[in-house]
KESEMI-617563 format. One line per 3 residues: their letters; for each residue z, x, y of C-alpha. Coordinates in Angstrom, 2 decimals. Layout:
A> Z/X/Y  ...
This chain:
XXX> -12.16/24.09/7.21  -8.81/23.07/8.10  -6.11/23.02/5.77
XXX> -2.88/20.82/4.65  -0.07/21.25/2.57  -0.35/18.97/-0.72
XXX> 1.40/18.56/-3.82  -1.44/19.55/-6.27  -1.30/18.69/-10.28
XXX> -2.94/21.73/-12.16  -1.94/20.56/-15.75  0.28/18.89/-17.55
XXX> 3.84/19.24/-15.80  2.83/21.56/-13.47  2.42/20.90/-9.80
XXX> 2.17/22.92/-7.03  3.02/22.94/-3.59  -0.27/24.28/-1.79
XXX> -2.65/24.52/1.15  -5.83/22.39/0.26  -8.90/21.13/2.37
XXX> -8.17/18.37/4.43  -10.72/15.76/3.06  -13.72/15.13/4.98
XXX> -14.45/11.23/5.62  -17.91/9.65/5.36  -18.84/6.81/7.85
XXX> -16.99/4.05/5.94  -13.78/5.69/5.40  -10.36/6.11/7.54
XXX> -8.26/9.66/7.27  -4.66/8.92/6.76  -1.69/10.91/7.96
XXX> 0.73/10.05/5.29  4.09/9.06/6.20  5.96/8.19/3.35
XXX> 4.73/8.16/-0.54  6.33/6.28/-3.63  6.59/8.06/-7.22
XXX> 5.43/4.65/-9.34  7.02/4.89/-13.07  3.08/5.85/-13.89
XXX> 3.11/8.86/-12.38  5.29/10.46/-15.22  3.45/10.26/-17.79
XXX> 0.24/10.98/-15.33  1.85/14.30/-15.20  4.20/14.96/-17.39
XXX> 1.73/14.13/-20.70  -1.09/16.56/-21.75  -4.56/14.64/-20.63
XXX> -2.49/12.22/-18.97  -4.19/12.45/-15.83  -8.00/11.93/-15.43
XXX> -9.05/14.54/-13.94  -7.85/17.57/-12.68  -6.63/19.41/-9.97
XXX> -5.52/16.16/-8.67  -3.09/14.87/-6.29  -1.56/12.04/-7.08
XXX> 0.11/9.34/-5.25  -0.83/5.32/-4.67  2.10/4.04/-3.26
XXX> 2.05/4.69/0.26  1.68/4.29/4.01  0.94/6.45/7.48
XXX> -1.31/6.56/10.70  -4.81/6.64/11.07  -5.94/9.99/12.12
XXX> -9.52/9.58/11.81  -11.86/6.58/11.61  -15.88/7.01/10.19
XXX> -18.47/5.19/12.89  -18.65/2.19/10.77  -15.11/1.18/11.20
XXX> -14.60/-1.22/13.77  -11.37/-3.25/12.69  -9.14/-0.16/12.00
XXX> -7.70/1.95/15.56  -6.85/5.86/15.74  -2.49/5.90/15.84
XXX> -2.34/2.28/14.06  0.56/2.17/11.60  -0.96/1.04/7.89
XXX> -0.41/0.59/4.54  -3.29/0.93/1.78  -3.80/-1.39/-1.04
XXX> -5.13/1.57/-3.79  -7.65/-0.11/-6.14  -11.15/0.80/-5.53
XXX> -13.14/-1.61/-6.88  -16.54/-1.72/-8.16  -17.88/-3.81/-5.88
XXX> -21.49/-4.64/-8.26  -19.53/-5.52/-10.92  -19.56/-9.18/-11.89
XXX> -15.87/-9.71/-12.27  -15.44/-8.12/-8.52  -18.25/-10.27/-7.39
XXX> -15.61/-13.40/-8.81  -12.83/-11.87/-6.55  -11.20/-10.09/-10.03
XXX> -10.67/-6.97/-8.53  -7.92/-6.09/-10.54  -9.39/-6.38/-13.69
XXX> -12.79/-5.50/-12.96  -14.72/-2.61/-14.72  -15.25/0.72/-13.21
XXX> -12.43/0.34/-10.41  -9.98/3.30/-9.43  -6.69/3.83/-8.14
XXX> -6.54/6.29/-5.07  -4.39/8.90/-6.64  -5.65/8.56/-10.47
XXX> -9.51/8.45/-9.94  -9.48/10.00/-6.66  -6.87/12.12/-4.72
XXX> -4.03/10.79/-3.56  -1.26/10.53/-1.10  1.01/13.30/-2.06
XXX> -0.32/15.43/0.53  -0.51/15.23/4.88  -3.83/13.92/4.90
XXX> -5.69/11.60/2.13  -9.25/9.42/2.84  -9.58/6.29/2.33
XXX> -12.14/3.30/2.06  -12.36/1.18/5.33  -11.66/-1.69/3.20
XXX> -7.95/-0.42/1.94  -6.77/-0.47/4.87  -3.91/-2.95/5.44
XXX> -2.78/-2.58/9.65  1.19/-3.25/9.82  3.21/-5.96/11.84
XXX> 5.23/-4.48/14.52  8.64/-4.74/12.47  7.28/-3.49/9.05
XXX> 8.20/-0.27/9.45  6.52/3.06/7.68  9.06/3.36/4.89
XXX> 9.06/-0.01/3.93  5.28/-0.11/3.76  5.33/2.12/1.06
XXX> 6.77/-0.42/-1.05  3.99/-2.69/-0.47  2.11/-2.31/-3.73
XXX> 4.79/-2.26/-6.17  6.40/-5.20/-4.79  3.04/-6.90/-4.35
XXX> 2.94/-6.48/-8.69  6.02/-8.39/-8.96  4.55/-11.41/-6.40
XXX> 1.24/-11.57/-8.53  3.05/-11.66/-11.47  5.11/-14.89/-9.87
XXX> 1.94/-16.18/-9.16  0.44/-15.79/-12.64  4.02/-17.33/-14.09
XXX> 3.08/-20.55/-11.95  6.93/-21.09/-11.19  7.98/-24.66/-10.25
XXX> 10.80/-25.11/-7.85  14.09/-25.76/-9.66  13.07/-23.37/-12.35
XXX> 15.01/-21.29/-14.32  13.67/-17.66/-14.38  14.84/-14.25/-16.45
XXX> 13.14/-11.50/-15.43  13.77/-8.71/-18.15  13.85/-5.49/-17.07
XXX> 15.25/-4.35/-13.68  13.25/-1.17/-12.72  11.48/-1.35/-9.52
XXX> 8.41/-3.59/-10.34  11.42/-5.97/-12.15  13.65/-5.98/-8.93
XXX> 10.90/-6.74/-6.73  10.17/-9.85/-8.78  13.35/-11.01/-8.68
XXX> 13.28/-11.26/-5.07  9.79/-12.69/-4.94  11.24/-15.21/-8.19
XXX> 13.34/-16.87/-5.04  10.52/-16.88/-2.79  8.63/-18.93/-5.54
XXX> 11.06/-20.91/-5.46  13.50/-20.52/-8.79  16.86/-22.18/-8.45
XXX> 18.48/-19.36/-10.85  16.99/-15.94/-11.59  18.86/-14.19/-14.75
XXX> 18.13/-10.45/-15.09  18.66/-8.73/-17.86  18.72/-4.82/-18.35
XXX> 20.79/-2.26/-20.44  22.09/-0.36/-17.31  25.19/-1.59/-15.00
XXX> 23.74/0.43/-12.26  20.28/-1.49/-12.40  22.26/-4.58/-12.67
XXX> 24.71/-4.30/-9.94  21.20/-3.68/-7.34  19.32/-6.58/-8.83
XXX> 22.73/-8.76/-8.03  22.37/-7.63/-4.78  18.89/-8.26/-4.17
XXX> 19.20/-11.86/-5.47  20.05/-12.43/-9.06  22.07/-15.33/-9.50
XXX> 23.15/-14.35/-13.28  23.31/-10.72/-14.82  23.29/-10.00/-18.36
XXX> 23.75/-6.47/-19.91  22.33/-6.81/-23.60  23.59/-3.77/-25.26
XXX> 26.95/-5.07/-24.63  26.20/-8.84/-24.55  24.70/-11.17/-27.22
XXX> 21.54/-11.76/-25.16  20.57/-15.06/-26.75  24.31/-16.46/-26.69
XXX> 24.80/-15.88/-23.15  21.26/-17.35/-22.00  21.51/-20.40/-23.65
XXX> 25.12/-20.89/-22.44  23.63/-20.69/-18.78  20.85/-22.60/-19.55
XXX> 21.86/-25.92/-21.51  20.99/-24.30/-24.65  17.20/-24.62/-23.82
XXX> 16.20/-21.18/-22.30  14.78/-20.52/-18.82  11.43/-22.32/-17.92
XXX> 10.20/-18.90/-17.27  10.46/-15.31/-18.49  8.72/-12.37/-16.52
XXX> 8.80/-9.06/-18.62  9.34/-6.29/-16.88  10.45/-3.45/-18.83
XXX> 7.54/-2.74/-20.81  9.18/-2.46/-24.00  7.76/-4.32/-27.60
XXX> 11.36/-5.05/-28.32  11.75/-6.90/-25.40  8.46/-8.62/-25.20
XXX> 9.50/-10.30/-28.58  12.72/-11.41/-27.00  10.63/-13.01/-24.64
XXX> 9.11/-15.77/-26.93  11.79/-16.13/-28.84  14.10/-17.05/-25.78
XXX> 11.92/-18.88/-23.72  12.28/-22.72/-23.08  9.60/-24.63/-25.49
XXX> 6.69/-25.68/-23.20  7.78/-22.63/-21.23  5.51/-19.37/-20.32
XXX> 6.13/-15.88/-20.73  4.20/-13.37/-18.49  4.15/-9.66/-19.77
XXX> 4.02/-7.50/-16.97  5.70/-3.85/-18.27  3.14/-1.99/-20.41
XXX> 4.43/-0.50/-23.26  1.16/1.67/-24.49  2.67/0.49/-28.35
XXX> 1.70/-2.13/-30.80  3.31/-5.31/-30.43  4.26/-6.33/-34.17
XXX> 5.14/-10.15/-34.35  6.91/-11.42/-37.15  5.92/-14.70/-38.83
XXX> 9.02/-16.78/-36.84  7.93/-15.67/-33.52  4.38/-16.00/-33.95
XXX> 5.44/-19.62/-35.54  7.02/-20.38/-32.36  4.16/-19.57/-29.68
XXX> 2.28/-22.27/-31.38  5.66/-24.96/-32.46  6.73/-24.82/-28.69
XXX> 3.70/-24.67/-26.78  4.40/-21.36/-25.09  1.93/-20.07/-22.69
XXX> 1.72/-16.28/-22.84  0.34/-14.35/-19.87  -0.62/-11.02/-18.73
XXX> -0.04/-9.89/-15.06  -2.19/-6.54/-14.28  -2.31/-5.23/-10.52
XXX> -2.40/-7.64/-8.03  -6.07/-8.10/-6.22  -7.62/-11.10/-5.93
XXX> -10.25/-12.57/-2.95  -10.15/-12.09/-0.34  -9.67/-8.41/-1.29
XXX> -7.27/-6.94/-1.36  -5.38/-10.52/-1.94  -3.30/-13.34/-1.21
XXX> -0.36/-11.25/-3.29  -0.53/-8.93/-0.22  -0.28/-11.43/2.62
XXX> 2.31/-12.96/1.17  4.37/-9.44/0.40  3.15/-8.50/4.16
XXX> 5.01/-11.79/5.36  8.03/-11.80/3.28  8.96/-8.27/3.87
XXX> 8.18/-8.46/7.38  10.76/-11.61/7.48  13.08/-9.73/5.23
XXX> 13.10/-11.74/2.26  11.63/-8.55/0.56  13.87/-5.61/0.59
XXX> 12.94/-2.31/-0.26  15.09/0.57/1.09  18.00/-0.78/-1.25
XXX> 16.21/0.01/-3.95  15.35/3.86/-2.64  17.77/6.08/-4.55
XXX> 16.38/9.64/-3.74  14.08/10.56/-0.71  12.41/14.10/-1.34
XXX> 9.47/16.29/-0.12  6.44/17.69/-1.58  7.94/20.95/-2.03
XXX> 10.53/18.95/-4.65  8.50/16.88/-6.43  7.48/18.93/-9.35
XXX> 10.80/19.27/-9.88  11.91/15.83/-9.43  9.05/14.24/-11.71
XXX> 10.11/16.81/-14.56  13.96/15.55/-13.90  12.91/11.86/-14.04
XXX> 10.58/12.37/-17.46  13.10/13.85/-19.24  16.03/11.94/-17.75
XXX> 18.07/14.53/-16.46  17.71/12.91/-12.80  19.03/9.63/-12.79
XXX> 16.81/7.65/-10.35  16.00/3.71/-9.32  12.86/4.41/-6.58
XXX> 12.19/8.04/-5.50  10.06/8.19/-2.57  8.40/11.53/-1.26
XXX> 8.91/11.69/2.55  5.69/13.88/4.40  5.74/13.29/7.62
XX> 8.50/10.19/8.14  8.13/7.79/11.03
């Protein structure tokens, strides 16, 4: 059986670089040769954590994009040396809420790189209908920031923005700075974003921010109410996956206004009588935002990520701060858990355009 080389996770924080099987594809599935993969903030504690992976060996990787190598006989739509991205959710396709076009929340679904192997490696098979074929100016790179950015645009969607609204988006990792840019597409008149890093602050200016706030050296609530009449923005998209900040979420919003939590925090969220008083005293609509599939599969969140990045109202190589290789990313995901590797989006590059 021919081989590839593949970053392969063994056990908790320790991947290795190694010569694996290339997969073997059934008649409804498409062999990928990957071009360029994304490390999603998941992926640390997928490998970093004891049991925080689902199975194991296992490569990992969801984020991604490459050429078709191989098609199975019941692919018709898909063509050998087509550029593509992959949306990674594998739904159950019996299941009832998957039958109501609620992939992403549907039981028994998978992502390709935490159910299944992934796309740290030269080859990786996947279902027929993942498959997403590129636009001739998309190129490979910035296809691999497809699914992260289409988080941010599903989690617009869910926050129903009007046009003229006011929107903070707290939290400017990668899933925050895509939303800000897909915040404008929506339509918001003024985005404010909000983190406790310059650095992070300085990129989500550039990539359309109107109004940036660092709140370990600002009085958050002061300086939001100054740019906002005193009321608050209309809506409030949180990002960072923090408990802390999903309370400063309701408590800032504009009454009648919704909040849409987006970061996951995987802690309790406590809420004190005042803020809990306050959901209910100013009609505040609280949403969550998980994944981004809806019908027709993989979703409208992906055409419309698909046509804003290929018009370039959705950047994504600004946001790339390291570019590695297989061989590194043991290293690099250890570096990033523990913070001795400052980072914004790290991006594994196999085989490049």
């Amino acid at each position: 059986m021919e081989k590839m080389n593949a970053a392969v996770l063994h056990k908790a924080g320790d991947i290795r670089y190694e010569k694996v099987n290339i997969p073997e594809i059934d008649d409804d599935d498409v062999l990928i040769k990957v071009a360029y993969c994304g490390v999603c903030g998941s992926d640390l504690p997928r490998t970093q954590k004891e049991n925080g992976a689902r199975m194991y060996p296992l490569i990992i990787g969801h984020e991604f994009s490459g050429i078709v190598e191989k098609i199975g006989k019941n692919v018709s739509n898909i063509k050998l040396g087509q550029k593509v991205a992959v949306a990674p959710l594998v739904p159950n396709w019996d299941n009832l809420l998957s039958k109501e076009g609620y992939y992403g929340i549907s039981d028994d679904a998978y992502i390709i790189g935490t159910g299944s192997n992934g796309a740290m490696a030269e080859y990786v098979k996947v279902p027929k209908e993942n498959v997403i074929a590129l636009a001739g100016n998309i190129d490979l790179l910035d296809a691999a920031g497809l699914e992260p950015a289409a988080i941010g645009f599903h989690a617009c969607r869910r926050a129903d923005i009007k046009v003229g609204d006011t929107v903070m988006v707290l939290g400017c990792g990668s899933i925050g700075q895509f939303t800000i840019q897909c915040a404008k597409i929506f339509g918001a008149k003024k985005v404010i974003a909000v983190d406790i890093f310059d650095e992070k602050l300085d990129l989500a200016e550039e990539l359309g921010a109107d109004i940036t706030i660092n709140s370990k050296k600002e009085d958050i609530f002061k300086r939001v109410m100054e740019e906002t009449d005193g009321f608050g923005p209309q809506v409030i998209l949180e990002t960072a996956g923090s408990h802390f900040t999903q309370t400063q979420s309701i408590q800032l919003v504009k009454k009648h206004g919704t909040v849409v939590l987006v970061g996951l925090s995987h802690a309790p969220l406590s809420l004190d009588a005042t803020t809990l008083e306050r959901i209910l005293r100013a009609e505040i609509t609280l949403k969550g935002s998980w994944n981004s599939y809806t019908a027709p599969f993989p979703g409208r969140d992906w055409e419309g990520v698909l046509h804003f990045m290929e018009n370039g109202q959705i950047k994504f190589k600004k946001m790339i701060s390291h570019e590695i290789t297989l061989e590194e990313l043991n290293n690099y995901l250890h570096g990033m858990s523990t913070k001795d590797i400052p980072f914004n989006k790290v991006v594994v590059k196999v085989e490049g355009e």
